[in-house]
N, C-alpha and C positions, 0 to 999 in steps of 0.2 A: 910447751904445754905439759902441763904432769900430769899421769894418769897413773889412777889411786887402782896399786895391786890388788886384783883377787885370787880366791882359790879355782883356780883352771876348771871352767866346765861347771861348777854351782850353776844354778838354772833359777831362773825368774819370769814372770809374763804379767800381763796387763792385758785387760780385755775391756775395750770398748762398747757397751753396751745402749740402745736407744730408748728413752722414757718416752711412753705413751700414755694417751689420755684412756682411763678405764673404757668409753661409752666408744667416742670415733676412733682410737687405736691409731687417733694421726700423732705425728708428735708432737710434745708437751715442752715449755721449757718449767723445767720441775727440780733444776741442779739446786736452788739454791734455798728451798723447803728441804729437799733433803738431806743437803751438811746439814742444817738444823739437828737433826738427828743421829747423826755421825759425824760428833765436834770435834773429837779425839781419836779418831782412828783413822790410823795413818796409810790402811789400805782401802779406801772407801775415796775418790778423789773426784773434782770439778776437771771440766776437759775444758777447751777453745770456746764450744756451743754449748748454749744451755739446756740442751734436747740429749745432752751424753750424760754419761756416768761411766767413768773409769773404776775399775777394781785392779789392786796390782798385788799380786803375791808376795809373801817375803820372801829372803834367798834362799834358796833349800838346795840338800846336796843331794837328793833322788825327784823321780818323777813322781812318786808315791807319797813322799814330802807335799811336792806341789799339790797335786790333786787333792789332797785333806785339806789342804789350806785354801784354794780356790773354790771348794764345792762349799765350806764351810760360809767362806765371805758371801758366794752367789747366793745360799741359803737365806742368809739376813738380811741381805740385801732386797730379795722377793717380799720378805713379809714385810720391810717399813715401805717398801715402796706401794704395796697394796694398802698397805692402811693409810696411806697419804692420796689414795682415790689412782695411782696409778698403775700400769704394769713396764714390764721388761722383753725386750727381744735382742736378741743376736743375728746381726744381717749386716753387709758391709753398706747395703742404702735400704731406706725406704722406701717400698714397691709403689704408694699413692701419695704421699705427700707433697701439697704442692706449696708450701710454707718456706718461707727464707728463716734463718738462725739468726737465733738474738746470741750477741758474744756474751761468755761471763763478765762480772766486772769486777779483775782481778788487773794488777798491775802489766804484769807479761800480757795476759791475752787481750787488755784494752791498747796495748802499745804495738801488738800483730794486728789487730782491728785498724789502727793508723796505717798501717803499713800497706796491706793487704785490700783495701778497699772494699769492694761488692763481694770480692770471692772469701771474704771471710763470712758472710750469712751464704753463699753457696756452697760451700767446700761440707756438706752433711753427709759426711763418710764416718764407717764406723771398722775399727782395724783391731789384730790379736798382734800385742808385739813379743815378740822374745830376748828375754837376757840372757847370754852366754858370759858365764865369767871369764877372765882374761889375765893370764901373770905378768903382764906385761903389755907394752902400746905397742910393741913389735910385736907380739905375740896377736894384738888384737887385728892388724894388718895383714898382716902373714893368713889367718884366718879368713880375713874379709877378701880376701886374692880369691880364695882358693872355694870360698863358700859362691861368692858371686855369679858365677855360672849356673849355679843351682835355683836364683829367682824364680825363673820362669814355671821350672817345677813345684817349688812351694805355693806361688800362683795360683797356679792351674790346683793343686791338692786343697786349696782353703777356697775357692771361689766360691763367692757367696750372694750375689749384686747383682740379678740380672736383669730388675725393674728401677724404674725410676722415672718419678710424678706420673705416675700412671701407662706409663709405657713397656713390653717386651724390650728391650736394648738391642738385644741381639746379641748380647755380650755376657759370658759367664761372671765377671769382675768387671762391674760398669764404675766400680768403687774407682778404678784407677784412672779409668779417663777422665772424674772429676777431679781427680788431684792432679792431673796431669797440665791442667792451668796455672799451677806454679812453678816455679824456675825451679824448684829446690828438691823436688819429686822426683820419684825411680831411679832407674841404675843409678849407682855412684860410680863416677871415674876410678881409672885406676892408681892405687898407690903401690909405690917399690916399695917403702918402711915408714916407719913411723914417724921418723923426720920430715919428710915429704908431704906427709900427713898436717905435720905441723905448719909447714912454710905454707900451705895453702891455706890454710884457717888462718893464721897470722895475714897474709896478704888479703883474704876475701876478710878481714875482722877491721883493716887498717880500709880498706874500700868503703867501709859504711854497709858488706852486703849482709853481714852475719854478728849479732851480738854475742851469742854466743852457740856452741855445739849443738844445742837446742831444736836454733836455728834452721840447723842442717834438716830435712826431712826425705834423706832417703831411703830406699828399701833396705838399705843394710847399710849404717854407722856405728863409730866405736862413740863409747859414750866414757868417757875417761875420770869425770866424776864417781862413777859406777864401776869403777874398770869392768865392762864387759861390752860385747858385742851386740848387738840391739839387731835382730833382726822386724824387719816392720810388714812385709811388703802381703802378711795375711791379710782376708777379709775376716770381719767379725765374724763369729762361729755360731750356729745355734745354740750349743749346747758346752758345758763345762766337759764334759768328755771330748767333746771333739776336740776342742783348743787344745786340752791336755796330750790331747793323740798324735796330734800336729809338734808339742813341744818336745814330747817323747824321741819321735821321727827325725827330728832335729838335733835332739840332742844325740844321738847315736848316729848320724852324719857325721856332725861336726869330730865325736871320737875318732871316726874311720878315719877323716880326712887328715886329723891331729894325725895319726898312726900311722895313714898310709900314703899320705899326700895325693898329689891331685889326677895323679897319672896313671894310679896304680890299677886301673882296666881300660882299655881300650875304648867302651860300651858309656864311659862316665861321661857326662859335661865334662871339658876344657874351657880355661879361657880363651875368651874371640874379643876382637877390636870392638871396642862399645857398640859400634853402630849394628851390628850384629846381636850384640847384648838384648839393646834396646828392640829388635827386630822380636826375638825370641818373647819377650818380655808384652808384646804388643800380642801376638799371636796367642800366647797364656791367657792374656784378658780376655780376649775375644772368643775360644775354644776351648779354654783348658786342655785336659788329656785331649782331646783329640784335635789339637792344634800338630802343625809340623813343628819340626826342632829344628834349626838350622845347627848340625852341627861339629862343622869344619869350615875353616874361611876360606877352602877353594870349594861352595856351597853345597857340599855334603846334605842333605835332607834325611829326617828318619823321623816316626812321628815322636811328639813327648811320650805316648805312652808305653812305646818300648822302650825310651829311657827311665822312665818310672820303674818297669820291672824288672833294666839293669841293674837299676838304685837298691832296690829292693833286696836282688840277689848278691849283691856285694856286700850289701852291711848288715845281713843276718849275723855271721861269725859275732861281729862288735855287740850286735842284740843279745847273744848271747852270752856274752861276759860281761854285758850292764845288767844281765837279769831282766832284760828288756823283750827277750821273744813274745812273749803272751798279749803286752800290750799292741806289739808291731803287728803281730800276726790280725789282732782285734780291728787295727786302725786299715790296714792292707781289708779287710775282707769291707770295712764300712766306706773306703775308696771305691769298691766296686758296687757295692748296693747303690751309690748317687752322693755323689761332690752335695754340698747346701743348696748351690744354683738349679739343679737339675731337679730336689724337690722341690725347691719352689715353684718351678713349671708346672711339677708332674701337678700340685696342689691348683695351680692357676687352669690347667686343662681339666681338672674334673668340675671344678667350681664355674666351666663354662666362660672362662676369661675373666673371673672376677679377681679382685684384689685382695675385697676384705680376708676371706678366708687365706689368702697365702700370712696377710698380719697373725691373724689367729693362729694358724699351725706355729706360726716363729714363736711366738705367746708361749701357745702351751709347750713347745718342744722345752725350752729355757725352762719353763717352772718344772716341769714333770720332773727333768734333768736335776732341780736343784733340791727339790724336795725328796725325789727316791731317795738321792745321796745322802742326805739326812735321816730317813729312818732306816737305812741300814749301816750307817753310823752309830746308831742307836744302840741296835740290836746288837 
């Protein structure tokens, strides 16, 4: 398999976003009124379901790059979407919705529809991905080794899910236990290099189980068409800043890790034998930061969030020579005021257990967000 080089660490995202009906604020299937209106742009895109709307940035070589470009697309995106009778939220599920998905009717997603059965009108998850560019399919491996440990944390930092059809979960990221009814979901196995990478997609391609890379839907695959590393395993984000804040955080990871490999504190995630992985990875959903971290395989325990603020204190120096302090420091301080999931409670306990208003805060956070950013664009 050839994987199309890029420039090392260029950055990209796509953000999942849910159409809702203006009056009930349940979701809409509204994807296919709104291409109407975005015939030609190439960052405006149909998802799986017809209740999503994807935005994907272009490639950009800063976070500052990104962020112009994402506040820009969410901006326009707000106002055809209001003048089409609907609005916009960022949330990895819908807190009341008690609706199944209509699939788009596009070739790929009506042949996953074949595929997939019932769980393709159940699977109504909404995710932020990231692209890490990549010089190389060794290069993209080598990285995915060494990033992999760090799901559980990205997790737990983006958790955003914690209702669904009308239910408290109990879960910060209830996002992943609905994808977790596919085979193809969360951790990825481990690869030595990128040949091994290859022989596996050749053998699962020759199986009938994977058409193409696509296919694959874990929390962290190489995407070789793109030469980059695609991380997936966020929840949607309320706001264009926060995704942004998340991408930033990742991106100056991934330099440390380039830089210093995977060893280089004590204090950091290591790799552990998957079933550990996935341990970590379950526990993230469930409690974010204040989940336990399983972390050594003769079961070492310490919580995620003293690994957060090892993380923290090891990749300032990197922040600092991306020019990155001001935003980490921004993102570090909005980690502590409350993860997405934890206001969505705080919104659910004042409103006396109600739902609608946790919709409406998602609502206005996203517009507030898209439109500030435009008039001080402006200005």
């Amino acid at each position: 398999m050839e994987f199309t080089c890029s420039k090392p660490l260029t950055i990209g995202m796509e953000l999942e976003l849910q159409l809702l009906a203006r009056d009930s604020l349940d979701q809409v299937e509204g994807i296919l009124p709104l291409m109407e209106v975005f015939p030609d742009n190439p960052h405006v895109k149909p998802e799986l379901i017809q209740n999503c709307v994807e935005i994907t940035s272009k490639v950009c070589d800063s976070i500052d790059e990104l962020e112009s470009h994402l506040h820009v697309l969410a901006a326009d995106l707000v106002a055809k979407c209001e003048g089409l009778g609907m609005r916009l939220a960022g949330a990895g599920t819908h807190p009341f919705s008690q609706r199944l998905a209509l699939v788009t009717p596009l070739p790929r997603y009506l042949q996953m529809e074949k595929r997939a059965g019932i769980l393709a009108y159940t699977q109504i998850a909404f995710a932020t991905h990231v692209h890490l560019g990549m010089g190389s399919g060794e290069e993209a491996i080598s990285m995915m080794r060494v990033l992999k440990p760090y799901l559980p944390l990205l997790l737990a930092l983006s958790a955003n899910s914690p209702f669904w059809r009308g239910y408290d979960t109990g879960y910060a990221s209830y996002r992943h236990r609905i994808l977790a009814a596919s085979r193809s979901y969360s951790v990825p196995p481990e690869f030595r290099d990128w040949d091994q990478f290859c022989r596996f997609f050749d053998t699962t391609h020759r199986a009938g189980l994977f058409e193409s890379v696509n296919d694959i839907h874990w929390d962290l695959r190489p995407r070789p068409n793109f030469g980059t590393l695609e991380v997936r395993v966020m929840d949607a984000q309320p706001t264009v800043t926060e995704a942004v804040g998340l991408a930033s955080f990742l991106w100056i990871l991934a330099r440390h890790l380039q830089e210093h490999g995977s060893d280089c504190a004590p204090a950091l995630p290591r790799v552990l034998p998957w079933w550990l992985e996935k341990e970590n990875h379950f526990q993230a959903s469930r409690l974010a930061l204040d989940s336990q971290y399983v972390a050594h395989e003769d079961g070492t325990v310490k919580p995620l969030r003293a690994v957060w603020e090892a993380v923290v204190q090891a990749i300032e120096p990197t922040a600092a020579a991306l020019g990155e302090t001001e935003r980490l420091r921004a993102f570090v301080k909005r980690i502590e005021h409350g993860v997405g999931y934890m206001r969505q409670r705080a919104v659910y306990r004042e409103a006396r257990s109600l739902l609608r208003p946790v919709m409406e805060s998602l609502i206005e956070e996203f517009r507030a967000g898209a439109v500030s950013a435009t008039q001080h664009a402006r200005n």
